[in-house]
C-alpha positions as CSV (number, residue, x, y, z in Angstrom):
1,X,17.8,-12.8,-8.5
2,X,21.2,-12.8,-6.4
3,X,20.9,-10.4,-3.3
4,X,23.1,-9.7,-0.8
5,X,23.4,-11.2,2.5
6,X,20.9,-9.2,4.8
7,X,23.4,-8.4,7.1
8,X,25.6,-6.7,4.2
9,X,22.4,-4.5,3.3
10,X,21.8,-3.6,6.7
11,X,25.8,-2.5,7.0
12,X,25.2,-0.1,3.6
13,X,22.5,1.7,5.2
14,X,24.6,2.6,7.7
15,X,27.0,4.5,5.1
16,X,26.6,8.6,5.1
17,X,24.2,9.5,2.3
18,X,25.9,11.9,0.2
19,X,24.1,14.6,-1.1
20,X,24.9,14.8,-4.8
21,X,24.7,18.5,-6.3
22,X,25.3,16.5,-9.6
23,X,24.7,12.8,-11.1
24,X,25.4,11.2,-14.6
25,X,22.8,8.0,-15.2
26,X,24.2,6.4,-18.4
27,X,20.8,4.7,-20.2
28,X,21.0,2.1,-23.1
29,X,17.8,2.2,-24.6
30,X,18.1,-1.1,-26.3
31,X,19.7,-3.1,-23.2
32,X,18.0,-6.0,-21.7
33,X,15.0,-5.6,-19.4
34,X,12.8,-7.2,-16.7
35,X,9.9,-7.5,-16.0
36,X,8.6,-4.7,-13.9
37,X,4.6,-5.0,-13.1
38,X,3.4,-2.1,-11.3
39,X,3.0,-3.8,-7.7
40,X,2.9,-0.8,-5.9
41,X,-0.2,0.2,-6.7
42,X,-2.5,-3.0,-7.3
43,X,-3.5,-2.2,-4.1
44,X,-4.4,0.1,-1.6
45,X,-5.7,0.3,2.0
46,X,-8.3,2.2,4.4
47,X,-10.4,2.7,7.3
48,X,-12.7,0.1,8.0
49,X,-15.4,-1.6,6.2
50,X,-18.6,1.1,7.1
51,X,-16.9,3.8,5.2
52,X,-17.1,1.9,1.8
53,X,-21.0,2.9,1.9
54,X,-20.6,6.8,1.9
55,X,-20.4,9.1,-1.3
56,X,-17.2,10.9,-0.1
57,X,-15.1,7.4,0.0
58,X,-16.6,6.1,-3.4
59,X,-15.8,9.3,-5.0
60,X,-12.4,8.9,-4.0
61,X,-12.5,5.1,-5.4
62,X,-12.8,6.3,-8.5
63,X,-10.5,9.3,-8.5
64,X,-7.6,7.2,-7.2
65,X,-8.8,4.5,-9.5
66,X,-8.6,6.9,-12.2
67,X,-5.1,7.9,-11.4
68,X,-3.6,4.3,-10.5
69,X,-6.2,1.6,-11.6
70,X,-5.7,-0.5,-8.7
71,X,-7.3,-3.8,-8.6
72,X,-8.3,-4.5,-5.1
73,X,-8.9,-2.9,-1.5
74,X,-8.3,-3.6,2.1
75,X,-10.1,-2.4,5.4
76,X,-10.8,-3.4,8.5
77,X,-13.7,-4.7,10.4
78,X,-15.7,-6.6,8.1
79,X,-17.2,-8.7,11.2
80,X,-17.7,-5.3,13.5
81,X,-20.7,-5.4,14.7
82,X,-21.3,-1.8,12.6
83,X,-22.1,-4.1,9.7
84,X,-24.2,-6.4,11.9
85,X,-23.2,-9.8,10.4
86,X,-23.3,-12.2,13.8
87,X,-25.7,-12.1,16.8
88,X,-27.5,-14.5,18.3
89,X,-30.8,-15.8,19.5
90,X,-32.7,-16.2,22.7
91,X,-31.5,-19.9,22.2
92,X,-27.5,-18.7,21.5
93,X,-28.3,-19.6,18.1
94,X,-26.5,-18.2,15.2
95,X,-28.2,-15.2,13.3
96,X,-26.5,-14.5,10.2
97,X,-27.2,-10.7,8.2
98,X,-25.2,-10.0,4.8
99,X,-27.4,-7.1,4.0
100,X,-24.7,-4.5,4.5
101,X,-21.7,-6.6,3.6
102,X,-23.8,-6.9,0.3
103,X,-23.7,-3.0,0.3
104,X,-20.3,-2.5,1.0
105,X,-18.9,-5.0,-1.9
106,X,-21.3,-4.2,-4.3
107,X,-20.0,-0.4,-4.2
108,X,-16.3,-1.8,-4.8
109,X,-17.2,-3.8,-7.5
110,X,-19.2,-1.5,-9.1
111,X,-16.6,0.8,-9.1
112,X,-14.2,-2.0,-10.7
113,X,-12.1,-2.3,-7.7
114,X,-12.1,-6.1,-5.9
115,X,-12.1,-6.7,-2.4
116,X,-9.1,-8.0,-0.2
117,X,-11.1,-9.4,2.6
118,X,-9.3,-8.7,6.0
119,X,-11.5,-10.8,8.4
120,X,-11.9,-8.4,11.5
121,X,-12.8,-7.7,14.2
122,X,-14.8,-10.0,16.5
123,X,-18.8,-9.5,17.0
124,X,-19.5,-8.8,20.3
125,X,-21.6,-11.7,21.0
126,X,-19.4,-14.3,19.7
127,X,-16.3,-13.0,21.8
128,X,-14.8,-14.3,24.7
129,X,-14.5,-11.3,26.2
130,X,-17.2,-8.7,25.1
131,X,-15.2,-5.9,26.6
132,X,-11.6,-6.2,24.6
133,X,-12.1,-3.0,22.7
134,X,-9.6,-1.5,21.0
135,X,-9.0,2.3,21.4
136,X,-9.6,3.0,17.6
137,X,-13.1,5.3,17.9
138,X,-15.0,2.9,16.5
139,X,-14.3,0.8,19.3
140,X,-13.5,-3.0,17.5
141,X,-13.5,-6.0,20.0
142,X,-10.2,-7.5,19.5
143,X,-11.4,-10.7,21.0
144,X,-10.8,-14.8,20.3
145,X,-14.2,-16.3,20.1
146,X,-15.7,-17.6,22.8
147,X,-16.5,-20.8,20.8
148,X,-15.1,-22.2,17.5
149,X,-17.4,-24.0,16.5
150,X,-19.4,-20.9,15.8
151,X,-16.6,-18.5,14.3
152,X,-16.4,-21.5,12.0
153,X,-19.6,-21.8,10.8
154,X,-19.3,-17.6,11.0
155,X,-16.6,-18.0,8.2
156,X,-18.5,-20.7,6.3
157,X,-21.9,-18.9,6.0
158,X,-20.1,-15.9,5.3
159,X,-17.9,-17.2,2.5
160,X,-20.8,-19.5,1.2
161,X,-22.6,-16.3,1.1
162,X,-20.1,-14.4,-1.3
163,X,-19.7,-17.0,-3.6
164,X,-23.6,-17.6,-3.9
165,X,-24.0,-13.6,-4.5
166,X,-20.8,-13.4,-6.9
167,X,-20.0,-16.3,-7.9
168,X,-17.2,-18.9,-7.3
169,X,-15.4,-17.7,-10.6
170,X,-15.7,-13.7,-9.2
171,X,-14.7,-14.7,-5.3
172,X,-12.2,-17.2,-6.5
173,X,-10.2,-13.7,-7.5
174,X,-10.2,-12.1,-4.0
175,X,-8.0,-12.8,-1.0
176,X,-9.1,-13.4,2.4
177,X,-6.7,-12.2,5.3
178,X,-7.0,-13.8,8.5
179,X,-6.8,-11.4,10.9
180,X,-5.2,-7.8,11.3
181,X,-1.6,-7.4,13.2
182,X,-2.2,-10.1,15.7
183,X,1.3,-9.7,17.3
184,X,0.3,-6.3,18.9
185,X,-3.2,-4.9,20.5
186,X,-5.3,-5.7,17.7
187,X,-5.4,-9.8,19.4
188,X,-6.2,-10.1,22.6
189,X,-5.4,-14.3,22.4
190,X,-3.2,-15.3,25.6
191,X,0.0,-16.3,24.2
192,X,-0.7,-14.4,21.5
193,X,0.9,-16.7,18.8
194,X,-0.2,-19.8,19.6
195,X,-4.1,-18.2,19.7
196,X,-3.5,-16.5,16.8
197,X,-2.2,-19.5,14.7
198,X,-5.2,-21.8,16.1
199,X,-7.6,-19.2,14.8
200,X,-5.7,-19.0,11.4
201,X,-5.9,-22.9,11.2
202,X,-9.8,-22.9,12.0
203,X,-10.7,-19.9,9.5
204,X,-8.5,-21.4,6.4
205,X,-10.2,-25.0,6.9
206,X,-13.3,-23.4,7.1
207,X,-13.0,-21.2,4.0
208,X,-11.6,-24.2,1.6
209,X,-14.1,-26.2,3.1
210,X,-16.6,-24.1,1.0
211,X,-14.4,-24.2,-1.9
212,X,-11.2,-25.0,-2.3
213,X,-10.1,-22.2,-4.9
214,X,-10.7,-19.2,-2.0
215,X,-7.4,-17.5,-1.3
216,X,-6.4,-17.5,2.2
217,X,-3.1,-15.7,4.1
218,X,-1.8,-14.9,6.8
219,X,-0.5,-13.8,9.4
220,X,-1.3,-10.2,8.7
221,X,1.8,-8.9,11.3
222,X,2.9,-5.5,12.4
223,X,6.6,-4.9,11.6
224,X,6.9,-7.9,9.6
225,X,6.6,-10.6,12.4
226,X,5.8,-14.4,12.8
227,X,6.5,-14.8,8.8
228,X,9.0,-17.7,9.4
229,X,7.3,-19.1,12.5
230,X,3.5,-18.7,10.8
231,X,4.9,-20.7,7.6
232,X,6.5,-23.7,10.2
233,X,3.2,-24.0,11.8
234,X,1.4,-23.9,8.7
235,X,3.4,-26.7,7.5
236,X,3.9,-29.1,10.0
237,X,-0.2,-28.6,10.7
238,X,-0.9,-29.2,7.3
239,X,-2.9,-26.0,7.0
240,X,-3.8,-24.6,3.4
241,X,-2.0,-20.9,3.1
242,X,-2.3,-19.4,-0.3
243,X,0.3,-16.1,0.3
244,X,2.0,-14.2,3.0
245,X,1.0,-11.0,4.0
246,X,2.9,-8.5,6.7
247,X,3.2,-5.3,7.7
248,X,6.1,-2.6,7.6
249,X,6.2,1.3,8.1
250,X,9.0,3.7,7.4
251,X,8.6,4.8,10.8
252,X,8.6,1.8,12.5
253,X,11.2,0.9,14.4
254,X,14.3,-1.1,13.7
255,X,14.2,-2.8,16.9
256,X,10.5,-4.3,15.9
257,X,11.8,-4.5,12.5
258,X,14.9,-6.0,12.7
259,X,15.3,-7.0,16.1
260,X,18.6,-4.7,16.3
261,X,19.8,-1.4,17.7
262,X,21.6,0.0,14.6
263,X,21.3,2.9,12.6
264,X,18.8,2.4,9.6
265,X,17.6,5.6,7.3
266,X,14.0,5.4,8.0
267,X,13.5,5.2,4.0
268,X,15.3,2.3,3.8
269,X,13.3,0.1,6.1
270,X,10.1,-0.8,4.7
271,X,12.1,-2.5,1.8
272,X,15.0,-4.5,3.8
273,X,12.0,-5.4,5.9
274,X,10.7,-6.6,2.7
275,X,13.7,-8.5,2.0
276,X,14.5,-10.4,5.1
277,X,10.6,-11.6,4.9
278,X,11.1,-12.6,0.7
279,X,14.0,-14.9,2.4
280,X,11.7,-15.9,5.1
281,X,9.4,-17.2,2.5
282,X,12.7,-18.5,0.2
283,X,13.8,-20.5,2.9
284,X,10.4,-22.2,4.0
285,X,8.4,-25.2,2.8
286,X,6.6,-23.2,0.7
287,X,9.0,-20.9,-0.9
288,X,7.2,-19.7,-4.1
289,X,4.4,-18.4,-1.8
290,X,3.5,-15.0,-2.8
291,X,4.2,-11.7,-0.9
292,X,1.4,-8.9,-0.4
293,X,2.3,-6.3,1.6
294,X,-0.8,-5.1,2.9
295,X,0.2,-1.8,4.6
296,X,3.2,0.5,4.3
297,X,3.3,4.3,3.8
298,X,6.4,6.5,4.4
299,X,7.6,8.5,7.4
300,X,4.7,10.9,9.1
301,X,7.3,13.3,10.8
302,X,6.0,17.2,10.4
303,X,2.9,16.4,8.3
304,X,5.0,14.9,6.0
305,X,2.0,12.5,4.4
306,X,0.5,16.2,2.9
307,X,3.5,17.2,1.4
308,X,5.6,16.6,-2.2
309,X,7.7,14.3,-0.1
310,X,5.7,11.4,-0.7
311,X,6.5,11.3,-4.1
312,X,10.1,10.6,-4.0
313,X,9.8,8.9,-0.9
314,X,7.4,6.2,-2.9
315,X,10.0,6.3,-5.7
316,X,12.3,5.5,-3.2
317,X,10.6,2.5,-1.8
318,X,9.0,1.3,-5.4
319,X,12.5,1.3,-6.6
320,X,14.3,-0.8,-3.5
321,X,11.4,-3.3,-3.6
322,X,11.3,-4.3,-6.7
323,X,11.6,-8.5,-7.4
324,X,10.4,-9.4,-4.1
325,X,7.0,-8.4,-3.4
326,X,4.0,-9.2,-5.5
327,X,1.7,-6.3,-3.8
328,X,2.2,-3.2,-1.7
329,X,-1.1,-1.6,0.0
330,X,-0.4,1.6,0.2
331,X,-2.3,2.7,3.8
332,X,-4.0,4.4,2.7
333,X,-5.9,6.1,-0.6
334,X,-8.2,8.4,0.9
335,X,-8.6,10.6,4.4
336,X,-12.4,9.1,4.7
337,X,-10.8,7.8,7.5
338,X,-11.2,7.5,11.6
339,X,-9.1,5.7,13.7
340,X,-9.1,8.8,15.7
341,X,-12.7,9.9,15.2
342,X,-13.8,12.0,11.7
343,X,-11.8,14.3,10.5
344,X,-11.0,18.0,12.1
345,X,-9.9,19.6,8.7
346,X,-7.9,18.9,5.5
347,X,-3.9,18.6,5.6
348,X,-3.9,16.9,9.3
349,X,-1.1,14.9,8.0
350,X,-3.1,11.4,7.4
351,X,-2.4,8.4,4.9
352,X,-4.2,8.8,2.3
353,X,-4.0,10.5,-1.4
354,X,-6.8,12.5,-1.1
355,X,-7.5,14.8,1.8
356,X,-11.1,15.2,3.3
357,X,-13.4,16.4,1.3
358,X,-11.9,15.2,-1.8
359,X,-9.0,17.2,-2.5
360,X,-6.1,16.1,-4.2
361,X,-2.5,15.5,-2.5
362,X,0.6,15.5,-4.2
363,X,1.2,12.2,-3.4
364,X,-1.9,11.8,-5.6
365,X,-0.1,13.2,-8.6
366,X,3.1,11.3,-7.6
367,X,0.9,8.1,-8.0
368,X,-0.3,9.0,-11.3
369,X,2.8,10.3,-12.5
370,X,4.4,6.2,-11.8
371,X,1.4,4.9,-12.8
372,X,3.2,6.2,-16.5
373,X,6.2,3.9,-15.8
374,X,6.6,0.7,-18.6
375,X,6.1,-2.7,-17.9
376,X,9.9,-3.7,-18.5
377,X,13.0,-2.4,-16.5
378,X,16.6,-1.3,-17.5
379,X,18.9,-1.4,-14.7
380,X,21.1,1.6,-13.9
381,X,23.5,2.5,-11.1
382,X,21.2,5.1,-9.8
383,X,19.1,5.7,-6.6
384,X,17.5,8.0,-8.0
385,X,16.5,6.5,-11.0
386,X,13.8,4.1,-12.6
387,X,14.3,3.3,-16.1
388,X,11.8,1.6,-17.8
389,X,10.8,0.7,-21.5
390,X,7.1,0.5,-23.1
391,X,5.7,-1.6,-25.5
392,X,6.2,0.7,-28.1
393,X,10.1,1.5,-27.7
394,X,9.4,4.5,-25.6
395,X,11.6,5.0,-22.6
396,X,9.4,6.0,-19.3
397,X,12.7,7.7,-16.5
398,X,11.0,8.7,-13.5
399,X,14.0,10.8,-11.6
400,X,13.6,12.6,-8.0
401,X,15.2,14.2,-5.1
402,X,14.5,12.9,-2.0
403,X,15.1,14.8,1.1
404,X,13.6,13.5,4.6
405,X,11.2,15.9,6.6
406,X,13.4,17.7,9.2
407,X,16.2,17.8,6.5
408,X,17.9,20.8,4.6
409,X,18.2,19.9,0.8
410,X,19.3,21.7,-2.4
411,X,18.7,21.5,-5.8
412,X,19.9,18.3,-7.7
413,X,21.1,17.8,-11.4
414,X,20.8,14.8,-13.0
415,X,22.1,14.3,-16.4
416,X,20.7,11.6,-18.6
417,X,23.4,10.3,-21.5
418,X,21.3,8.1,-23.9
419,X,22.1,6.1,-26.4
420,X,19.7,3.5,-28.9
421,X,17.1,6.6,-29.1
422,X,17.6,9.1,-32.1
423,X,20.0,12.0,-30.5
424,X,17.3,14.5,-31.2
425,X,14.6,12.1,-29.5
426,X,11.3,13.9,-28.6
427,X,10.8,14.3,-25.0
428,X,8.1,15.0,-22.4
429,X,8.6,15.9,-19.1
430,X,6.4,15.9,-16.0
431,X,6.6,16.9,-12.4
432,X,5.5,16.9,-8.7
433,X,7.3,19.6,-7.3
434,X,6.8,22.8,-5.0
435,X,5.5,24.5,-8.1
436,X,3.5,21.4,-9.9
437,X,0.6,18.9,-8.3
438,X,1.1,20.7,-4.6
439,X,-2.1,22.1,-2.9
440,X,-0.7,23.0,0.1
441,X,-0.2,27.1,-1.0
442,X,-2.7,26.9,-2.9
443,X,-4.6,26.5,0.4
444,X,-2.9,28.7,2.6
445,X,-3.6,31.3,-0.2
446,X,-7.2,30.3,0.2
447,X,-7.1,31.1,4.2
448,X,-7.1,27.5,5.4
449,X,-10.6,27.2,5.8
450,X,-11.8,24.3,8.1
451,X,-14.5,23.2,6.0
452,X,-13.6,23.8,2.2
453,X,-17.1,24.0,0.2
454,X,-17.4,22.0,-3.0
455,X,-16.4,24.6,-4.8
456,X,-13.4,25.4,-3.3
457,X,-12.6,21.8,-3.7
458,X,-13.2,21.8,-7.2
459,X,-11.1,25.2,-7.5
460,X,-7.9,24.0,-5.4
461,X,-7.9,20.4,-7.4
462,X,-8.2,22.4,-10.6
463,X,-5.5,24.5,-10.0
464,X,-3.1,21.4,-8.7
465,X,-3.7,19.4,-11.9
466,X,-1.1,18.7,-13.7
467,X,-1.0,20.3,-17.2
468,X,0.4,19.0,-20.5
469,X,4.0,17.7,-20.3
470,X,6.4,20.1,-21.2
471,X,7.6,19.4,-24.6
472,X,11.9,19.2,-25.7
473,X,14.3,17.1,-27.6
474,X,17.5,15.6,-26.4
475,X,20.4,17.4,-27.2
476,X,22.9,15.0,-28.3
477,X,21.3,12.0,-26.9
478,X,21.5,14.5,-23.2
479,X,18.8,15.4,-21.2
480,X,19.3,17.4,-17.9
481,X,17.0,18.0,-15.4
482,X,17.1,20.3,-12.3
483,X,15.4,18.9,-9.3
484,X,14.4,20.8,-6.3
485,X,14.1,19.3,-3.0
486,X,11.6,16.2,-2.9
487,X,10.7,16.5,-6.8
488,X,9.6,14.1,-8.3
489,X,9.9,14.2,-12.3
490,X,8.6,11.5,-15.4
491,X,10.6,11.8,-18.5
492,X,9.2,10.4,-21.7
493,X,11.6,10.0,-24.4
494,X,10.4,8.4,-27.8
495,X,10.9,5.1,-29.1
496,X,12.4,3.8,-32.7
């Protein structure tokens, strides 16, 4: 796929956004299409690896799962001494437990979702320095080990354990990530590259050395780092990789980004991030590796992670990223979540789709509403526009109108002109909107209580869902749709 220079992408960013009052997308129902699989939501991250065990975070498994069938799941701290899987003996012996990791994985499973094994944090008595704590509340020890021999035969008993609960054929479908965003405080290595890449070598060679079909990836950066320099190393050492993976926020900045002091719209950055790492990978030894980008969200300003924003926003980035990235985690699916301690109360502006206690988000809604997308892409001119095509003929248009927290918007108009449908097509429309999918009034209205009950749950996520489509024709082959600020709508339009 030709793209243009980075450089080029980065100077059209810098262009004044004009706010369109009006916009004619021009769709040809019959033209050629791509392949579009739906790699924004195969995936999804949280909190660390205890949490998998409670009610509140399976329930949300499944609702998300319901919503966005995602295949696998990411969180930290498998090796965190919460889960108990290394001490050692009065001898400094080895003392291997897998009863909770058993727990934890059979829950995912269960649920149908697959784990994406990040392999974190260090146990306290195989690091170098028991005291390199991170300040997240749960307190991981950041820390090389103090001897590799151990942290290898850690990583073999470990993996060898997996594949003799699950089988090779069931762990042979999983991915194991070295690591969490070494480059920053998570590693506590001295130079941190160098460390970082001699404890990728020794955990790869000792997971193919159990079997050579276990995926392993790195280097697991904040702000898409080390991509270019990882794949080098990995080549000239000889050391097995299996896919990239790398890190990029809305809100990070462009100077950790892209090394620069320009001007970049902080919803364009996750996906030129994404592209100047697809090039890194392009340009390397291994240039067919795959890309997994195994945390992103969009920008947090004013709460904005609780709010219909999300939805276009995710549109935005779904759209931009398209062709290179085989996976996008989204950080994350659910508020069971405490990098900061437990929760205070719903709508504290975290990650995930679901706010604590179960209660659905409209960035919950947005998912479900792409979820509805086709598997095959028609280009158009738009940036405000996905057009895809199903399997039977039906055309799937999710349209939106992004405006950035902190911004004044108005109402958009965007006319669809279609042509290869029947001019009288059926359609069906669906939105995410101030007025469709968006709990927050419904919870003010309810007095913001701290601690919603189960029932008021049940009665706030009741009164969010979204109800059947509403139900027109084209006029014409014309369809024209009114979008408030940050709505995001799914047209259907019938096939033959």
């Amino acid at each position: 796929m030709h793209r243009l220079p980075l450089g080029l992408l980065l100077a059209a960013c810098l262009l004044p956004a004009p706010l369109f009052a009006q916009e004619t997308v021009r769709i040809d129902a019959a033209a050629k299409a791509t392949p579009f699989p739906h790699f924004w939501e195969r995936m999804f991250g949280s909190g660390h690896a205890t949490l998998a065990m409670r009610a509140s975070y399976l329930d949300d498994v499944r609702a998300v799962k319901g919503i966005a069938d995602f295949d696998y799941v990411r969180f930290h701290g498998i090796l965190d001494d919460d889960v108990g899987v290394y001490t050692e003996d009065e001898h400094g012996g080895p003392v291997y437990n897998f009863t909770l990791v058993d727990s934890i994985y059979d829950g995912l499973l269960k649920n149908g979702v697959r784990p994406f094994v990040e392999l974190s944090f260090m146990p306290k008595e195989l690091a170098f320095n028991p005291d390199a704590l991170h300040v997240f509340w749960y307190k991981p020890n950041v820390s090389p080990p103090k001897d590799y021999l151990k942290w290898d035969g850690l990583i073999r008993a470990f993996a060898q354990h997996l594949v003799s609960r699950y089988g090779i054929d069931e762990v042979a479908q999983w991915y194991f990530e070295v690591w969490n965003e070494p480059n920053i405080d998570f590693w506590g290595g001295v130079p941190q590259q160098k460390t970082y890449f001699y404890l990728y070598d020794q955990t790869a060679r000792a997971l193919k050395a159990v079997d050579p079909r276990l995926r392993v990836g790195g280097p697991a950066t904040a702000a898409a780092s080390w991509v270019g320099a990882f794949l080098a190393h990995t080549s000239l050492e000889h050391v097995p990789v299996d896919f990239v993976s790398t890190h990029g926020y809305a809100d990070d900045t462009v100077e950790n980004l892209f090394h620069t002091d320009k001007k970049i719209p902080n919803d364009a950055r996750v996906c030129l991030a994404v592209d100047k790492v697809h090039r890194e990978i392009a340009a390397s030894a291994l240039p067919k590796l795959p890309l997994f980008w195994t945390e992103w969200n969009v920008m947090a300003r004013d709460g904005a992670r609780d709010t219909t924003y999300v939805g276009p926003a995710l549109a935005n980035t779904v759209r931009g990223c398209d062709g290179m990235v085989d996976m996008m985690s989204f950080w994350t699916f659910s508020d069971v979540f405490e990098e900061n301690g437990p929760s205070r109360r719903p709508f504290e502006g975290m990650y995930g789709l679901r706010a604590n206690g179960g209660i659905n988000k409209p960035s919950y809604y947005a998912f479900g509403l792409l979820h509805q997308l086709g598997r095959s892409r028609l280009a158009n001119r738009s940036e405000h526009v996905i057009v895809t095509r199903k399997k039977d003929g039906a055309l799937v248009i999710a349209a939106w109108n992004l405006v950035d927290p902190g911004q004044r918007g108005m109402t958009k108009t965007i006319r669809l002109e279609l042509r290869g449908v029947a001019t009288d097509a059926a359609v069906e429309i669906q939105r995410v909107d101030d007025e469709h999918g968006n709990v927050l009034p419904v919870y003010k209205e309810m007095g913001s209580p701290r601690y919603p009950t189960p029932a008021q749950v049940a009665w706030m996520n009741d009164a969010t869902a979204l109800k059947q489509p509403e139900r027109t024709n084209l006029k014409d082959g014309v369809l024209t749709l009114s979008l408030e600020p940050n709505a995001l709508v799914l047209v259907t339009i019938a096939g033959g």
